[in-house]
N, C-alpha and C positions, 0 to 999 in steps of 0.2 A: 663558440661560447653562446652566442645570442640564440642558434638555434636548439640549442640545450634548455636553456632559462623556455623557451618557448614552447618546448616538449614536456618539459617540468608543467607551467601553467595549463597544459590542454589537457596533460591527466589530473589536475587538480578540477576543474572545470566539467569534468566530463564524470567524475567522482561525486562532482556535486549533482548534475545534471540525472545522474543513473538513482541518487539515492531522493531527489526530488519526483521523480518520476514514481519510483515505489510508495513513496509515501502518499501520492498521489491515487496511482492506481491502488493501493491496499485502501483508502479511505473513502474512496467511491466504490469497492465492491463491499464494503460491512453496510455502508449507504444505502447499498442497493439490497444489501443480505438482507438488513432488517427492516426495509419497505416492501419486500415479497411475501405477500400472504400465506404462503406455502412453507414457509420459515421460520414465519411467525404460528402457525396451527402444533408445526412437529415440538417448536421451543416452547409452548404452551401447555404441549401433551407432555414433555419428559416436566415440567415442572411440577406439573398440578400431580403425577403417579408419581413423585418421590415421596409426596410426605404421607 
């Protein structure tokens, strides 16, 4: 029983852990997307040739 309740807690943990992580690494690559010069010229170029 306890090692059950204990398997239970480590996928709960580990669910957290995986979805921290993403939210982590996705918020330091848009971070780093839109500090990069080269990201910021091409999103510069499609806005200014839409209108």
């Amino acid at each position: 029983m306890n090692s059950a309740l204990i398997r239970i807690s480590n996928l709960k943990i580990n669910r957290i852990s995986k979805i921290g992580i993403t939210l982590a690494s996705s918020t330091f690559f848009l971070y780093a997307l839109g500090h990069a010069p080269i990201f910021k010229n091409i999103l510069a170029g499609v806005f200014s040739c839409s209108s």
